[in-house]
Each structure stands twice: as C-alpha cells, then as structure tokens.
Backbone as ProteinMPNN parsed JSONL, in Angstrom:
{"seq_chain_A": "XXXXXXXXXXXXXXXXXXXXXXXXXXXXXXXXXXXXXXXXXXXXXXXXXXXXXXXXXXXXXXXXXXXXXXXXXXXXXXXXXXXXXXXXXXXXXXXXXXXXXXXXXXXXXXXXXXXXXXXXXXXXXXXXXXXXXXXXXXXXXXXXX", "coords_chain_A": {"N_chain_A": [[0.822, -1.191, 0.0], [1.737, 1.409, 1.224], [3.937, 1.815, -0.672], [2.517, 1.811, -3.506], [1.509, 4.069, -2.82], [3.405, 5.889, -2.71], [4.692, 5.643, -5.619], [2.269, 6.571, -6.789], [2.811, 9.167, -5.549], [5.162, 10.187, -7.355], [5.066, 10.086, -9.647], [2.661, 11.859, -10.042], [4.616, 14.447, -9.619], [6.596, 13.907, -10.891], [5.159, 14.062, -12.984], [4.001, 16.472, -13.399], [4.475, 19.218, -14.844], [3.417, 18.611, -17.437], [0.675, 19.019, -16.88], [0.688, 21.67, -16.375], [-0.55, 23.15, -18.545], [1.562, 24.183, -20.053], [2.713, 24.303, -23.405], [4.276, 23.627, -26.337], [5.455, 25.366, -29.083], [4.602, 25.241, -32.5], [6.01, 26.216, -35.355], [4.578, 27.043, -38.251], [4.624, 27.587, -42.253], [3.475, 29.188, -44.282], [2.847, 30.608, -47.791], [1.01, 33.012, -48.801], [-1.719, 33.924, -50.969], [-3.46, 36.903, -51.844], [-6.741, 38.711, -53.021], [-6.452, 42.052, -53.805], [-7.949, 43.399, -52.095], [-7.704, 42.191, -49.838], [-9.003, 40.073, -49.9], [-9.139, 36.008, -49.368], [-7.144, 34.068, -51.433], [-5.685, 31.625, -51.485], [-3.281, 29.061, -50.41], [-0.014, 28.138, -50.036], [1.9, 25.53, -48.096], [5.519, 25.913, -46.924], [8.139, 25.027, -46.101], [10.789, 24.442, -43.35], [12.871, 22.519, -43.1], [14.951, 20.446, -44.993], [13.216, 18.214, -47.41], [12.707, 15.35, -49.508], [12.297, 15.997, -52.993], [12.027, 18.581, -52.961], [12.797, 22.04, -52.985], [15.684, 23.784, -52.179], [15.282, 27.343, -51.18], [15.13, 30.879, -51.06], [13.186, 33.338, -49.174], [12.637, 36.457, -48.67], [15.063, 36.57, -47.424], [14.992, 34.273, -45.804], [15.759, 30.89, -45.434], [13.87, 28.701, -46.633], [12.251, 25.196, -47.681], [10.754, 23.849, -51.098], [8.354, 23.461, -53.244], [8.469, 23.041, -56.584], [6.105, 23.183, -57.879], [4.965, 24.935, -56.122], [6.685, 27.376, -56.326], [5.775, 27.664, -59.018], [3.469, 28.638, -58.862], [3.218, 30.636, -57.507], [4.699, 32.328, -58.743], [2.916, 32.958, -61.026], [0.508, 33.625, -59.595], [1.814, 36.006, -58.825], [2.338, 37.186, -61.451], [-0.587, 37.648, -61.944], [-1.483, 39.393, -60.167], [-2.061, 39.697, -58.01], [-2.01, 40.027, -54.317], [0.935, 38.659, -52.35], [2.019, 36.906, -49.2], [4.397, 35.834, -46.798], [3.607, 34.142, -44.363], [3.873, 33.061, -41.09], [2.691, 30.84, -38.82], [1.81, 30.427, -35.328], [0.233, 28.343, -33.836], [-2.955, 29.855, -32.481], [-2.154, 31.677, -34.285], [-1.539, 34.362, -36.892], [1.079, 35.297, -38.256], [2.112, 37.451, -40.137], [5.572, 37.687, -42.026], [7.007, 38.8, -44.359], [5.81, 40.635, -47.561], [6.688, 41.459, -49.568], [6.362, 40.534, -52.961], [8.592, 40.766, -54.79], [10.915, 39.675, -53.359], [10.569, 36.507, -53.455], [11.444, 33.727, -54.107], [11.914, 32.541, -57.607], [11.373, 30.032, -60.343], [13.398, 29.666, -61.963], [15.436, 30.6, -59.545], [16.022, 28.158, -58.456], [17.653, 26.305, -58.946], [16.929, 24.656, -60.888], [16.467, 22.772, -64.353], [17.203, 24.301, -67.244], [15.487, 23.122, -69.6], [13.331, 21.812, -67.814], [12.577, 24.134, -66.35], [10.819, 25.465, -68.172], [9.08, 23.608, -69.367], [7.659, 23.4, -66.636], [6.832, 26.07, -66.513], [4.921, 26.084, -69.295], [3.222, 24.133, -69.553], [2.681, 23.548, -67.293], [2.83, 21.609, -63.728], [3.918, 18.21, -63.482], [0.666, 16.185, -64.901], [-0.825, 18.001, -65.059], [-3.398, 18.918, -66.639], [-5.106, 20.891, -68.002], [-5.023, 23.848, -69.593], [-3.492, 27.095, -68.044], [-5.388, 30.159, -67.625], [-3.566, 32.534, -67.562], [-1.681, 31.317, -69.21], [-2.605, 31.051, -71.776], [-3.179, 33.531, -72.529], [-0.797, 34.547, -72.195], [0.743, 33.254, -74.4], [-0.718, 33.892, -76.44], [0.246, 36.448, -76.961], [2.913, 36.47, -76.957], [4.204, 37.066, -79.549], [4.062, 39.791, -79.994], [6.155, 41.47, -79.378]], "CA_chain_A": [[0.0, 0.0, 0.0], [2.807, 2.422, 1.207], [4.598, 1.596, -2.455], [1.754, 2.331, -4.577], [1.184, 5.626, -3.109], [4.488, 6.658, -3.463], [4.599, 5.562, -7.023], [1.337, 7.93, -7.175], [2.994, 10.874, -5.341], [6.145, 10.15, -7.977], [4.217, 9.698, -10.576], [2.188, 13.307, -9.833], [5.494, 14.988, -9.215], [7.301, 14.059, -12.521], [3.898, 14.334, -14.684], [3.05, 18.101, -13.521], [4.937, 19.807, -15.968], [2.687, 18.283, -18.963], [-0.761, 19.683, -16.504], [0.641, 23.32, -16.123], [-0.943, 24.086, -19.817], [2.224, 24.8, -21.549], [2.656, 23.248, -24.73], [5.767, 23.769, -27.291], [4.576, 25.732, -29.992], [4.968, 24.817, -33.455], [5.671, 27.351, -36.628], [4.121, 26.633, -40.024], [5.152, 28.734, -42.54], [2.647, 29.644, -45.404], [3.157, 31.529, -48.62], [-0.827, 33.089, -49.044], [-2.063, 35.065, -51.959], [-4.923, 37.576, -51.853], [-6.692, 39.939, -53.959], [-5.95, 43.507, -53.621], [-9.08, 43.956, -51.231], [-7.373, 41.126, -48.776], [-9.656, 38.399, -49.985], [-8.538, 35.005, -49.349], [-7.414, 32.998, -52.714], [-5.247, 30.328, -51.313], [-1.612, 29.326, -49.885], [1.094, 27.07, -50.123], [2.666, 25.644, -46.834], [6.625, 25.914, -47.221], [9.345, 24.034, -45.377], [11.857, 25.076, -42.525], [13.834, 21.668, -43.158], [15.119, 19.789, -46.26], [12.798, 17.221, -47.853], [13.063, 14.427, -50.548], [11.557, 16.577, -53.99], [11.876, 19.818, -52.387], [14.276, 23.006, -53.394], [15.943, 24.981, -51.147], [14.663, 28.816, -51.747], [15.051, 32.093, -50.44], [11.84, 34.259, -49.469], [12.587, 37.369, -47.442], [16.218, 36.439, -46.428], [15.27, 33.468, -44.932], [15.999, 29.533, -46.234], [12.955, 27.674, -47.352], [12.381, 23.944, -49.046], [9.648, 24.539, -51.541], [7.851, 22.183, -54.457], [8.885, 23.72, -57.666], [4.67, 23.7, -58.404], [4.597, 25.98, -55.125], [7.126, 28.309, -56.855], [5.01, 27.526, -60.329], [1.98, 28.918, -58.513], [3.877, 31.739, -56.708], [5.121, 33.11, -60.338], [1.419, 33.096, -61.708], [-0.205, 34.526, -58.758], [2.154, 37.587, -59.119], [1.543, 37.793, -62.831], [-1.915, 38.144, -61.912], [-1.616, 40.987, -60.025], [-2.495, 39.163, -56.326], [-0.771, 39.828, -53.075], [1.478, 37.369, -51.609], [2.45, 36.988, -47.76], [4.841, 34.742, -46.209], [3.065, 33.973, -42.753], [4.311, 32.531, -39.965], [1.146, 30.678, -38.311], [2.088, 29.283, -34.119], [-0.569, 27.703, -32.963], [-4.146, 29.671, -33.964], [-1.588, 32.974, -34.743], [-0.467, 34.107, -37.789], [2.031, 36.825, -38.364], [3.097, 38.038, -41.936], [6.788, 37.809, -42.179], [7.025, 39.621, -45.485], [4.86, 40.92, -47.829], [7.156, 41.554, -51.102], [7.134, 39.391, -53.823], [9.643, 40.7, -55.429], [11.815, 38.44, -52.831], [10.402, 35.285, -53.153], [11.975, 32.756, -55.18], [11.282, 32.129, -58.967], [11.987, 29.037, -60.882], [15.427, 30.425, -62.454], [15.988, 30.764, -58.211], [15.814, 27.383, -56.959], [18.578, 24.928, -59.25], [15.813, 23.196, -62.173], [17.422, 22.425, -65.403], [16.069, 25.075, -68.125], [14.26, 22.647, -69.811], [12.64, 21.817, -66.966], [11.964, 25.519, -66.043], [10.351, 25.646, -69.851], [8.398, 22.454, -69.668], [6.655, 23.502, -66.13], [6.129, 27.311, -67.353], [4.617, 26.12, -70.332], [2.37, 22.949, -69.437], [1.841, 23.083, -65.996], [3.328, 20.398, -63.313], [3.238, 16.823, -64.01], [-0.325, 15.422, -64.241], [-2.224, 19.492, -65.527], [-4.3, 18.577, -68.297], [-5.617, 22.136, -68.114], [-3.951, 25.108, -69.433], [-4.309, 27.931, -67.074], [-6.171, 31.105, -68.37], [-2.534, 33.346, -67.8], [-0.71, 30.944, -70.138], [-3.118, 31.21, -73.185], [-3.116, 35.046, -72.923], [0.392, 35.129, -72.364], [1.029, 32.843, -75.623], [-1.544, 34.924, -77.69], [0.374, 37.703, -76.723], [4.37, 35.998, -77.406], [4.767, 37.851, -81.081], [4.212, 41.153, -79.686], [7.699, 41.64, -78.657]], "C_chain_A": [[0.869, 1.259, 0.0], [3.431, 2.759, -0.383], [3.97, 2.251, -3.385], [1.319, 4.082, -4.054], [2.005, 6.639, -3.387], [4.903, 6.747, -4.674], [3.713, 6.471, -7.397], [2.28, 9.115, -7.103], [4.235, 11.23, -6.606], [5.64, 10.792, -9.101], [3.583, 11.133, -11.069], [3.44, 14.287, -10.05], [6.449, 15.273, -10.582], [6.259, 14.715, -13.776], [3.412, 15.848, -14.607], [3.265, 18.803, -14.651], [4.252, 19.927, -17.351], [0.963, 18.644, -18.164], [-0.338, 21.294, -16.194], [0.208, 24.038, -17.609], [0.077, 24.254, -20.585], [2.993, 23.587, -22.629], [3.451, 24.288, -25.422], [4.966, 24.053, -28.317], [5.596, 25.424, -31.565], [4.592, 25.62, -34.62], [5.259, 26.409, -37.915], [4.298, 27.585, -40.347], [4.591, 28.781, -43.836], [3.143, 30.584, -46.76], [0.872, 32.096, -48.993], [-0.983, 34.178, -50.371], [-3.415, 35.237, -51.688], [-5.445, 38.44, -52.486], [-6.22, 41.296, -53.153], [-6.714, 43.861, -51.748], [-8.62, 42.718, -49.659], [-8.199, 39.993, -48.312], [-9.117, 37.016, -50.289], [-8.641, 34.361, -50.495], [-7.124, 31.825, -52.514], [-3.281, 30.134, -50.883], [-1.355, 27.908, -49.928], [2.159, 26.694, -48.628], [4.268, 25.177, -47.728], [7.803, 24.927, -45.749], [10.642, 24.35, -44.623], [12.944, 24.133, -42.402], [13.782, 20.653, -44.511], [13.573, 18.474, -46.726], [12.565, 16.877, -48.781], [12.102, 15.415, -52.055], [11.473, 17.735, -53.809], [13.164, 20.713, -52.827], [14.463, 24.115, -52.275], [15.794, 26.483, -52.144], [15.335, 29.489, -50.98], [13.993, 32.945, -50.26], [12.178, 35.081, -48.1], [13.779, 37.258, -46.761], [16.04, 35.323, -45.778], [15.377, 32.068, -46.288], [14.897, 29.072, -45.898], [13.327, 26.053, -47.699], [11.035, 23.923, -49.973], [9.713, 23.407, -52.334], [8.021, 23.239, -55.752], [6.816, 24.145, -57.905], [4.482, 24.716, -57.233], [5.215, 27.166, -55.652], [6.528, 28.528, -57.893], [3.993, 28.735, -59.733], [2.095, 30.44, -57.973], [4.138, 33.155, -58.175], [3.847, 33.508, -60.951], [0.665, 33.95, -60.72], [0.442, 35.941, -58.84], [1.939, 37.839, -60.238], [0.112, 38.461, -62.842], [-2.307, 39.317, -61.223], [-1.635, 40.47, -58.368], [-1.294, 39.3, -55.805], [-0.431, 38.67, -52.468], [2.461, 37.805, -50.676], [3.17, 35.742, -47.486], [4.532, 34.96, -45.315], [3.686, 33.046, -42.107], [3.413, 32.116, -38.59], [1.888, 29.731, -36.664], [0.499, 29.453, -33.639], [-2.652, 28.535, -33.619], [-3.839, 31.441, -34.246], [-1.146, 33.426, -36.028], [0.021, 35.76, -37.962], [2.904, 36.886, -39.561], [4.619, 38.433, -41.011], [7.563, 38.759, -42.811], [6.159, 40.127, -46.647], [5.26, 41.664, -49.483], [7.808, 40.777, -51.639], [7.48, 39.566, -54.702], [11.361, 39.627, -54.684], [11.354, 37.034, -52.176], [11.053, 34.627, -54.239], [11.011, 32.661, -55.951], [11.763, 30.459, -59.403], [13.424, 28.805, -61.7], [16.079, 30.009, -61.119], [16.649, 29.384, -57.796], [16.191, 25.811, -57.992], [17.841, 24.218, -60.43], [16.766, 23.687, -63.454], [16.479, 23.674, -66.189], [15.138, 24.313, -68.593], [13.615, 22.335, -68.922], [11.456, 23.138, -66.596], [10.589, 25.637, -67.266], [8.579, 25.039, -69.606], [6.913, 22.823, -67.939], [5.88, 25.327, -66.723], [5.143, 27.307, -68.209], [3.481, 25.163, -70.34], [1.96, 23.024, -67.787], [3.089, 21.934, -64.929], [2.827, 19.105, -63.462], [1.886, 16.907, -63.305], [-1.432, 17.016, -64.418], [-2.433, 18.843, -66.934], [-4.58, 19.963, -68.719], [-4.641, 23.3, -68.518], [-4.676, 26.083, -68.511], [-4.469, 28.896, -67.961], [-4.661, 31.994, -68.585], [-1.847, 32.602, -69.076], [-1.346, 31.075, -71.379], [-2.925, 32.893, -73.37], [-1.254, 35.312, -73.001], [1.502, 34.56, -73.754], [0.558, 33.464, -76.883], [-0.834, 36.102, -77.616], [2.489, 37.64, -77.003], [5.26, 36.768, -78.786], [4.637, 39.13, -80.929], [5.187, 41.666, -79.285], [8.547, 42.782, -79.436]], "O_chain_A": [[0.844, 2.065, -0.93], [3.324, 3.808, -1.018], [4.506, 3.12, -4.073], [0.94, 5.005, -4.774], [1.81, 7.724, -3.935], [5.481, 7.777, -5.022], [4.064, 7.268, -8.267], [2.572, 9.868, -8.032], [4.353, 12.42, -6.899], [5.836, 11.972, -9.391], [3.836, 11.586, -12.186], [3.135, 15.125, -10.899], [6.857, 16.312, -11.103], [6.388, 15.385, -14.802], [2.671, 16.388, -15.428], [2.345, 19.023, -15.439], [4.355, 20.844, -18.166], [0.013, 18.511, -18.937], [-1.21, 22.045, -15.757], [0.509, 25.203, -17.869], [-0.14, 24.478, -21.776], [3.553, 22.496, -22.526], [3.381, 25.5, -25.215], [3.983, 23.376, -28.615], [6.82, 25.399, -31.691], [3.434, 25.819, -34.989], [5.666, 25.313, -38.302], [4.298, 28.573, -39.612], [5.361, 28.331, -44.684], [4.024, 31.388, -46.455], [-0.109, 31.427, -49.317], [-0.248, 35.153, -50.527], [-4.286, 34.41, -51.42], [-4.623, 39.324, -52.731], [-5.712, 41.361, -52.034], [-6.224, 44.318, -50.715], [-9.321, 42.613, -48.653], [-8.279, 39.314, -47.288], [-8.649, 36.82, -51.411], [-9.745, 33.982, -50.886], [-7.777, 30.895, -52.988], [-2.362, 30.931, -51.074], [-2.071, 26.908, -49.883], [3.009, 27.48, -48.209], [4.342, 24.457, -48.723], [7.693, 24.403, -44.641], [11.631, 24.531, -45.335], [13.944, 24.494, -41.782], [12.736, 20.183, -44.958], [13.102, 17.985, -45.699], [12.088, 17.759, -49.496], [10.895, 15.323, -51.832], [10.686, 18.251, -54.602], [14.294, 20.252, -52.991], [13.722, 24.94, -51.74], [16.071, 26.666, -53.33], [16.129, 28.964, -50.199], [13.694, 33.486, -51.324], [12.086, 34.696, -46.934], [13.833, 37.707, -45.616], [16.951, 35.121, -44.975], [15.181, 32.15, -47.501], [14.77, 28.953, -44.679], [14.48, 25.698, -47.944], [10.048, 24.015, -49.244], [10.607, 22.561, -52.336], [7.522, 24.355, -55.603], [6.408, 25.296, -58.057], [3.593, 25.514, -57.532], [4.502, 28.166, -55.569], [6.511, 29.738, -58.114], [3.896, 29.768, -60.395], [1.18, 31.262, -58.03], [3.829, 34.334, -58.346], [3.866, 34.636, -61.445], [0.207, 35.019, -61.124], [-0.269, 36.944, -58.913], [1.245, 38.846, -60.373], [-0.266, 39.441, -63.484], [-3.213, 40.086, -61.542], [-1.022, 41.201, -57.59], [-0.157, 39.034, -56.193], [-1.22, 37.8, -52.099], [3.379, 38.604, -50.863], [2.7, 34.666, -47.855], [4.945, 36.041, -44.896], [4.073, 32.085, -42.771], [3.379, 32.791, -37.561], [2.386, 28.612, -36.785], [-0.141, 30.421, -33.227], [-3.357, 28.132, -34.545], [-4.712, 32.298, -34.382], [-0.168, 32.778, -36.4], [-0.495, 36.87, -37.837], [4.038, 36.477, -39.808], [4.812, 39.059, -39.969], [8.469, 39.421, -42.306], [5.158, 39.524, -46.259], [4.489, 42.19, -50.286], [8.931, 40.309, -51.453], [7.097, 38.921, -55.678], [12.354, 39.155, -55.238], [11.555, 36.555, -51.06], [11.116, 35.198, -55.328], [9.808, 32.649, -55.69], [12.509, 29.825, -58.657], [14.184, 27.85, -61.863], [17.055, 29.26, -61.158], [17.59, 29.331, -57.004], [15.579, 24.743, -57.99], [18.3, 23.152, -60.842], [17.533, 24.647, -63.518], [15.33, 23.957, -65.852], [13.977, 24.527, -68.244], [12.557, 22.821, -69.319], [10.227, 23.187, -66.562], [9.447, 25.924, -66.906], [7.478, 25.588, -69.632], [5.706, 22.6, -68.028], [4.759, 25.577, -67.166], [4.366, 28.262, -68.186], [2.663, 25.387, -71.233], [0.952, 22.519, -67.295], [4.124, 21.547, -65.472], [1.633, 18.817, -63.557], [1.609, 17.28, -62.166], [-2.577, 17.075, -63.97], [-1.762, 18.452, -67.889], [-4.27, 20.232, -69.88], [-3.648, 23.615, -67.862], [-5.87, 26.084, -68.208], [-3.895, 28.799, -69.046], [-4.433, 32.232, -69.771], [-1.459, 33.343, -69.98], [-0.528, 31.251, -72.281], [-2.507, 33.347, -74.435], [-0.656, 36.105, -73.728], [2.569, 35.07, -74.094], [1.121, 33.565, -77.973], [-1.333, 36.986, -78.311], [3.178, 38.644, -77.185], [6.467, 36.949, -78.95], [5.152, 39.787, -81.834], [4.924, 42.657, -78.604], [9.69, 43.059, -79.072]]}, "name": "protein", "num_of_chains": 1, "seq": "XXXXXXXXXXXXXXXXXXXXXXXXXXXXXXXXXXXXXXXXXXXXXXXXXXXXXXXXXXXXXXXXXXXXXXXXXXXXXXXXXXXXXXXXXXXXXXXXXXXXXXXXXXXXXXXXXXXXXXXXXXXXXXXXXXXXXXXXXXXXXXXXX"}
C-alpha cells in the first residue's frame, strides 16, 4: 500500500509539468495570396527543413524547401496581379513575415534544369491537363515583342 502511493505521489510529481498548460509551440510557414481587397485565394505551406523533392529557396532572407509547383503557382499569382504573404502561423496565430514578392523565389531561383523551367512554365506540373487562363493570354500575346 505504502509503495503504490508513493509511485502515485512520484508519478504526480514528474507528470506536472505536462498539466501546467504549456505546450511547445509549433511554426508553419505559409506563402498566401490575396486579392488587392485582402480576400482570401489560397496558400502554399513551405518548409523550414530539407525534404526528398523539395528546393531549397530564399523568401525574405530566410531559407525555405519549396515544391517547384509551389514556386510555379507563386510566379502566376504575381503575374496576376495578387498579393502574396509569407506567414508565420504558431498555434491559432499568424504573423506576416514579409509581404514583397519581389523576394520570393522564382523558378530560375531554386537549381531546375532550363528545360525543366520551360516544360513547367509552359504545361503546368506533371499530371495538368488544363492550361491555365494566364498561359493562353500570355502565348496569344508571345509575337508582340
């Protein structure tokens, strides 16, 4: 009997730490585009550590790992005229980082072979059937130069 209650009081003693509420907060790190009027279009979560298919970037001075279609999407949304935020979301916070995308990585930025660069510019990332509406205007518009 003695045993088991000291195993309790132990038990209590080591485990408080995880009942005083605080919890280790964890950054996500968004790229968001919005219209002018700061209506939500849509965002790309980005990467604070290497992973397998991923390119190291630059956005804002800081190091990134990004999906080349996240930079694809990044390049088109500024063509279009939409604002884009790198946020910095802990927990249910988020706090713009930067807010010019003139320093976010392009596809030139971030190591792809030209043809490569070409082939997503031009078609999409593997697996778009669809052309998007910027790339037909911006092909109808190629001999104007």
């Amino acid at each position: 009997m003695k045993r088991s209650v000291l195993t309790i009081a132990i038990a209590l003693l080591l485990g408080s730490g995880s009942w005083s509420g605080t919890a280790y907060a964890k950054s996500d790190f968004y790229i968001r585009s919005q219209f002018s009027s700061g209506g939500f279009i849509g965002s790309h979560e980005i990467l604070t550590s290497p992973k397998t298919g991923y390119h190291e970037a630059r956005y804002c001075d800081r190091t990134f790992w990004v999906s080349s279609t996240t930079v694809l999407w990044t390049e088109e949304q500024s063509e279009s005229g939409r604002t884009l935020l790198l946020e910095e979301n802990v927990d249910d916070n988020r706090e713009v980082i930067c807010d010019n995308a003139n320093e976010f990585a392009t596809l030139d930025d971030i190591g792809l072979e030209p043809d490569e660069i070409d082939r997503l510019r031009d078609h999409g990332p593997p697996g778009s059937t669809r052309p998007s509406r910027l790339r037909i205007i911006r092909d109808a518009f190629k001999s104007f130069k």
